[in-house]
N, C-alpha and C positions, 0 to 999 in steps of 0.2 A: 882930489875929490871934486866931483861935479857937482853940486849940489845944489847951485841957482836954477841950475838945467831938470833938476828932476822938480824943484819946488814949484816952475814954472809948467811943468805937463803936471802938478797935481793941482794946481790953481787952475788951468782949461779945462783940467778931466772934473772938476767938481763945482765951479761956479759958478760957467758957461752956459751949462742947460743944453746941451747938444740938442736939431732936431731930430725927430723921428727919422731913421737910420735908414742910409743908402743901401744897408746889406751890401757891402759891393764885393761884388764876384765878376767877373767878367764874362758870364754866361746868358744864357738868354732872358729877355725883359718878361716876368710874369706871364710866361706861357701856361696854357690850359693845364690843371692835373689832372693823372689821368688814374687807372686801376690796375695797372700792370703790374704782374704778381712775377715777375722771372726774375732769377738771382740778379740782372742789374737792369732790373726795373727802375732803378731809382739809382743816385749813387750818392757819395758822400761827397764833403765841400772841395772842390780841390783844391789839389795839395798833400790830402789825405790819401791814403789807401784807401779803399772803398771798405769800411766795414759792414759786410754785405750781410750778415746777423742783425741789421738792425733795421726793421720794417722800414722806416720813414724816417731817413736819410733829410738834412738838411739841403733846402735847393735855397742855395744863395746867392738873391737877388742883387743889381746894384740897382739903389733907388726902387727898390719893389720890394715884392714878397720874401718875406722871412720863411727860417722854416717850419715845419707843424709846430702846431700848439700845443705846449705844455712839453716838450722832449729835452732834455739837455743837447747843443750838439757839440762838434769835434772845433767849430768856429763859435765863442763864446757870444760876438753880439751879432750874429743870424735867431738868436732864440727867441719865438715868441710868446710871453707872458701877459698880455694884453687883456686877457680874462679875468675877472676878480676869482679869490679862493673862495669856495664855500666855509661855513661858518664851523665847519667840523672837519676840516683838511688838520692834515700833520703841521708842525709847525716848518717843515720843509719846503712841503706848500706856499705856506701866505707868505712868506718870506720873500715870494718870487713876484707878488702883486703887491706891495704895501700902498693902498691909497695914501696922499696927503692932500689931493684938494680933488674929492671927485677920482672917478674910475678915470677918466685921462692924465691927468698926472701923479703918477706912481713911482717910486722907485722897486728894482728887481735887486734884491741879493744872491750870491752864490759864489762858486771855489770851484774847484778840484784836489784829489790827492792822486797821484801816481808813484806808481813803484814799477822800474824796469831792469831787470838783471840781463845784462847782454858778458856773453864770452865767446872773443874770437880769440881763434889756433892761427897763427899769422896773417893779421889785422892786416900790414902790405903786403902780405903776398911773398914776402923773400927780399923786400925790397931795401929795408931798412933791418937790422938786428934786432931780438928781445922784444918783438911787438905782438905777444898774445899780450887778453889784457882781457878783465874779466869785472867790469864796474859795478858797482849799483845803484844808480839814478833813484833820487825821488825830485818830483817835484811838487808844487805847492802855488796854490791861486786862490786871490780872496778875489771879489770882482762887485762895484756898483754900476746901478746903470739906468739913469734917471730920463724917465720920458714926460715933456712937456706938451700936451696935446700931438699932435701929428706929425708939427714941424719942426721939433724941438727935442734933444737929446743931448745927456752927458753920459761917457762910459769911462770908467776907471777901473782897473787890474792890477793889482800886485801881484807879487811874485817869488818867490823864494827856490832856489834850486842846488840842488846838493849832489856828490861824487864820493861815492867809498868802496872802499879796497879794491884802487886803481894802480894797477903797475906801469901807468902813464895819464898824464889828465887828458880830458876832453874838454878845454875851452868854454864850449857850449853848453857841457854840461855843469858850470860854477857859474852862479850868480845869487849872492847872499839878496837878503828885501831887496826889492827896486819897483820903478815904475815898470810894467813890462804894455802896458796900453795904457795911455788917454788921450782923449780927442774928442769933439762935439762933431755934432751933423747938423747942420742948418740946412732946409731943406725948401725950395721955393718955387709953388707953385707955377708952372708956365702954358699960356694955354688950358681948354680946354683937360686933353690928358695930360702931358709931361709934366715933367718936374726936375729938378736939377737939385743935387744933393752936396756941400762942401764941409768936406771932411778935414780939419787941419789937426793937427797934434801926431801922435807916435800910435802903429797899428799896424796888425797884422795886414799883407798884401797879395796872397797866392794870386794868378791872373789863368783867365780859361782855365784848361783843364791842370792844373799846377802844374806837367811837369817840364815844364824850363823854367818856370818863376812862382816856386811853390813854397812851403811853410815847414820844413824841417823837423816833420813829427816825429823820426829816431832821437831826437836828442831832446833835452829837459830845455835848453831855448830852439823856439821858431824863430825863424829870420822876422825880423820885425822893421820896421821904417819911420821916419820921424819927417814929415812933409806936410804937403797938402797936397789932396785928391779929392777930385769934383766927377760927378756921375751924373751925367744927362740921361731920362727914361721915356722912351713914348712907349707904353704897356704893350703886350704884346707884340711889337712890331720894330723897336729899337732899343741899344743904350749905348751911350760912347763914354770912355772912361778916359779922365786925365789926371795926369798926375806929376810930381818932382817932388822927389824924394832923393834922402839921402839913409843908408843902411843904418841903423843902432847898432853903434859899438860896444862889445859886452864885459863887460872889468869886473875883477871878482866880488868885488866889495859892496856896501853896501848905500845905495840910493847916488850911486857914481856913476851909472850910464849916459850915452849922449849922443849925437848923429857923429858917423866915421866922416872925416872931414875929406878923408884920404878918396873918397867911391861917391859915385851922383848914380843915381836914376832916375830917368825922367821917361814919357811917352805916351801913347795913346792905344786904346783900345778900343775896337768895336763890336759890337754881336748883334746879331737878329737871329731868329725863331725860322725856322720854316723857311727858308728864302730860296733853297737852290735844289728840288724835286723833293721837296720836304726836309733837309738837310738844315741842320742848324748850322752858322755859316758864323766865323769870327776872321776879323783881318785887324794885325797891329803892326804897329815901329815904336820901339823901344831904345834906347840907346843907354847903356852899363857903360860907366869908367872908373877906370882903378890907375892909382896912380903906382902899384908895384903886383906885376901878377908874373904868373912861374910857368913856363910850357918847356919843354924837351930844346926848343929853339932860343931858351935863354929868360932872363927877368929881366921886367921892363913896364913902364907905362902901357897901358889897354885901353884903348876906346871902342867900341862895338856898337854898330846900329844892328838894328835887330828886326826884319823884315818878314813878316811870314803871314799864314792865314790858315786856318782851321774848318774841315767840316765834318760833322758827327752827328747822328742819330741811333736814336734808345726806343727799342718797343717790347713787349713783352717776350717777344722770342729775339730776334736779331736786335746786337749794339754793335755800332761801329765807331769809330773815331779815328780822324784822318790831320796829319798836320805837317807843314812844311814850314822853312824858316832858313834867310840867308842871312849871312853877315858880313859887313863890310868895315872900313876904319881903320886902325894903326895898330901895331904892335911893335915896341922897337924900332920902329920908323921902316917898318914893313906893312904895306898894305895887306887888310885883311879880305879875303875872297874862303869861307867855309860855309857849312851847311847842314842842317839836319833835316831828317824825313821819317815821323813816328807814324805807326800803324795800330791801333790796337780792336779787335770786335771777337765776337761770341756768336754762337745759338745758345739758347736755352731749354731745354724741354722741361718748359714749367710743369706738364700737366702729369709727366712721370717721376716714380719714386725718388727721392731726394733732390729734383729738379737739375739735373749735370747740368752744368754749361759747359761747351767745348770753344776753350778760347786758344784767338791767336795773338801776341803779338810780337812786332818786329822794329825794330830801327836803326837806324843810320845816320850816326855825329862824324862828319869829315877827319882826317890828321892833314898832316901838313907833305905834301910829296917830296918836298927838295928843298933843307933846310938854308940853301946855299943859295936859292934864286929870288931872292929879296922880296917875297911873295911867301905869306903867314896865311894855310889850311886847315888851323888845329879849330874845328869848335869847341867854345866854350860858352857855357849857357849863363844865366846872370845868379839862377838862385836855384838850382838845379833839386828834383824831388830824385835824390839818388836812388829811394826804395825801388823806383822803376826798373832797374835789372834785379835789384836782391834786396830786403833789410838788412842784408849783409852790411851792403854797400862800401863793396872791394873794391867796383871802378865807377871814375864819372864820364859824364857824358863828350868825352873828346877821343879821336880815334877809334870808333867804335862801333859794330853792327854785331847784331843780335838776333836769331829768331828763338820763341819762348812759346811751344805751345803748351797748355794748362789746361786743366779738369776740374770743375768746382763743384763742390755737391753740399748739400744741409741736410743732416741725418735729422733732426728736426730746425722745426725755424729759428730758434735762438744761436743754433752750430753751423759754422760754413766752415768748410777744408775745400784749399788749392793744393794743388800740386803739380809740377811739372818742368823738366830739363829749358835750362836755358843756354840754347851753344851762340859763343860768341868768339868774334874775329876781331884785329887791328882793321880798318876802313884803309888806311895805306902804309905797306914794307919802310917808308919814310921816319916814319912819328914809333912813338913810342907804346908803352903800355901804360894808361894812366890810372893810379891809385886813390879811391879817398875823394873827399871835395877841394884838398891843397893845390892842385896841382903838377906833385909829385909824378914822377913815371920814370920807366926803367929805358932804356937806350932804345934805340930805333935796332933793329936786327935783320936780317934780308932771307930768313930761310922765312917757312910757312908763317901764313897772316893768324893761325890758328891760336887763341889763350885756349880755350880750355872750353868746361860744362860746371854751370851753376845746377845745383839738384835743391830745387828749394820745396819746402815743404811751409804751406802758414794757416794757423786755425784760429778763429776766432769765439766765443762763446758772448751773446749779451744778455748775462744773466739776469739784468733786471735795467729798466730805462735809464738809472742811471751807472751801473755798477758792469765794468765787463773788463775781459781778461783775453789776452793774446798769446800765441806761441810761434814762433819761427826757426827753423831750421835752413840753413843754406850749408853744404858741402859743397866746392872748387874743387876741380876735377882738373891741375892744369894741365897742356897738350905739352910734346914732347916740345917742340920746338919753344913753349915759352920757359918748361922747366930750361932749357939748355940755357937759355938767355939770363937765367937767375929769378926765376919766377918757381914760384913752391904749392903745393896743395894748400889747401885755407878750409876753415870751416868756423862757425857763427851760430851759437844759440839765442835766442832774447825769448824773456818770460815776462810779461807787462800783468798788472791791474791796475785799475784806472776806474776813480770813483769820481763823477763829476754831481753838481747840487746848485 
């Protein structure tokens, strides 16, 4: 039991006074809002799925703007409560303002409850034996989060996460009480505008648009980190994000978590607004090491730099979002050369009935050609948002290209429905078929690069600012050539409610 380790992030998360909060997201610095009313006019934090039922979407800022006032979001310290309650609000209300010296230093109370029923019809695919499995997650968040005038902040999160009638566990989904966040922000004026924001203790850390290093919203934990990260902002016009960190290890018990000693991340991010024909533009290096990881080519120490840059733009009819990312480093004492190339954008036709959006997207995570030529192709990403082929999440992002076009529509504003075939390929005849975020995959096989067609269906309702409920559907469809190889049809229901305060 760790227990010096958890007593020590609640003595930071609660004595320290964090300042006022870097928000950090790796997206652009306090750019203009604007009134765009199309299904992704706005999106949600990354990391998340866009829950696109929900008007005003948290845009979170590093070292800037929080999001709207007065909303719960999907990122618990983007919220801002900076408002005093009026004198006849619910007691759910003042809860979220409590003066103690003056409207600037306040503490915010709140939680969540979630309940999520997920059942898959072979969870690997045929890969493994006996793997339907049919859980039902709850989870559970008490949260403080105390702001000292501007520059001054302390956030603290508990946590409690529970798994029943599983006919196998999910890891992720057990974690009796613990610390699940604390960290302060000191935050210091530089200049004119900038400011630099130092965030040290354990926190959530999606980066851009989450997904290569996103927050793990299928499962009752998000990937979570236990370091220090510092957030440089010049408003509008920059932010550079740094950081080393190491992964929180998750152990079932209670107030026993601690940094995996086994995995480092460390690196840098940038974003600006507007930079490249109006294009919001991000360029990072990152660099993930694991001292034991699993690819088709064998288990072994991984080191990975992580090279890429991002550009996207959102207007009331057309989004787009563009990103590339190389990797180099060791695996097995194979140098690493792979690559991914994601695509995602839409139109919208906000101004007719149910507002369709016709979206497209598509991507492409390298395999490995030739397990024999001392030379490692398999991408693997560091903290991967699997939702992005399926909530299924059959496969992860190695060996892999996809295209996924989709249809959204809001029969009123509180309901959005997707839907739409996602056909996907092996990226190379070499590498295998990979399942799950382990690792795991079935053999390299040399007939067609074909798996199969995801048919995903997902609805959302946000019945009320804090209270909303989800549906998901994914049928696997495999192609003949992966069935031959030992690959099987699959299919994935998840029924979520999720009440956050």
């Amino acid at each position: 039991m760790r227990s010096p380790r958890a007593l020590t992030l609640l003595a930071c998360g609660t004595a320290a006074f964090a300042f006022q909060p870097a928000f950090a997201q790796s997206v652009p610095p306090e750019s203009v809002k604007t009134d765009e009313t199309g299904t992704l006019a706005t999106q949600a934090p990354p990391g998340i799925r866009p829950a696109r039922s929900q008007p005003r979407p948290a845009e979170a800022i590093p070292g800037g703007r929080p999001g709207p006032a007065g909303l719960p979001q999907n990122i618990r310290w983007t919220e801002d409560w900076s408002n005093p309650a009026a004198a006849d609000d619910p007691l759910l209300v003042k809860i979220k303002h409590i003066p103690i010296a003056g409207d600037d230093v306040y503490l915010t109370l709140g939680g969540e409850a979630r309940a999520y029923y997920t059942r898959w019809h072979r969870s690997s695919l045929g890969l493994r034996a006996n793997d339907d499995n049919d859980p039902l997650q709850s989870r559970l968040r008490l949260l403080a989060d105390l702001h000292v005038g501007e520059n001054l902040r302390a956030y603290l999160e508990l946590g409690d996460n529970r798994e029943f009638g599983e006919q196998f566990a999910t890891p992720p989904n057990r974690d009796k009480l613990d610390v699940y966040q604390a960290f302060v922000d000191v935050t210091l004026p530089l200049g004119k505008a900038g400011k630099i924001t130092f965030r040290p203790g354990r926190f959530e850390m999606p980066l851009g648009n989450g997904k290569l290093a996103g927050v793990r919203e299928g499962l009752n934990m998000r990937f979570t980190y236990q370091g220090l990260r510092a957030t440089y902002i010049l408003p509008g016009k920059l932010s550079v994000d740094l950081f080393a960190v190491r992964p929180v290890q998750i152990d079932p018990g209670t107030f026993d978590d601690g940094p995996n000693d086994a995995q480092v991340f460390h690196g840098v991010y940038l974003s600006a607004p507007n930079r490249i024909a109006g294009f919001g533009t991000d360029l990072y290096w990152y660099e993930f090491k694991r001292d034991r990881a699993t690819l088709t080519a064998g288990v072994g120490r991984d080191e990975r730099n992580n090279w890429g840059g991002r550009l996207w733009k959102r207007g009331p009819r057309w989004d787009i979002d563009i990103e590339g990312t190389y990797q180099s480093g060791s695996f097995i004492n194979k140098d690493i050369r792979a690559f991914g190339a994601m695509f995602e954008g839409g139109y919208t036709f906000g101004h007719a009935p149910m507002k369709p959006r016709l979206g497209l997207r598509t991507n492409y995570f390298s395999g490995d050609r030739n397990p024999a030529d001392g030379k490692q192709g398999t991408f693997v990403p560091a903290a991967a948002r699997l939702p992005l082929i399926s909530e299924a999440a059959f496969f992860s992002f190695s060996n892999l290209m996809d295209i996924y076009p989709s249809i959204t529509v809001k029969p009123i504003a509180s309901i959005t429905i997707m839907a739409g075939p996602d056909f996907l390929w092996r990226a190379r005849k070499g590498d295998g078929v990979y399942t799950g975020p382990s690792g795991s995959s079935f053999a390299p096989y040399r007939s067609s690069r074909s798996i199969g067609t995801d048919f995903n269906l997902e609805a959302s309702w946000q019945a009320t600012d804090r209270l909303a409920f989800r549906l998901w559907e994914t049928y696997f469809a495999a192609s003949d050539s992966f069935q031959a190889s030992g690959g099987r049809n699959g299919n994935y229901l998840g029924l979520m409610a999720n009440y956050r305060f």
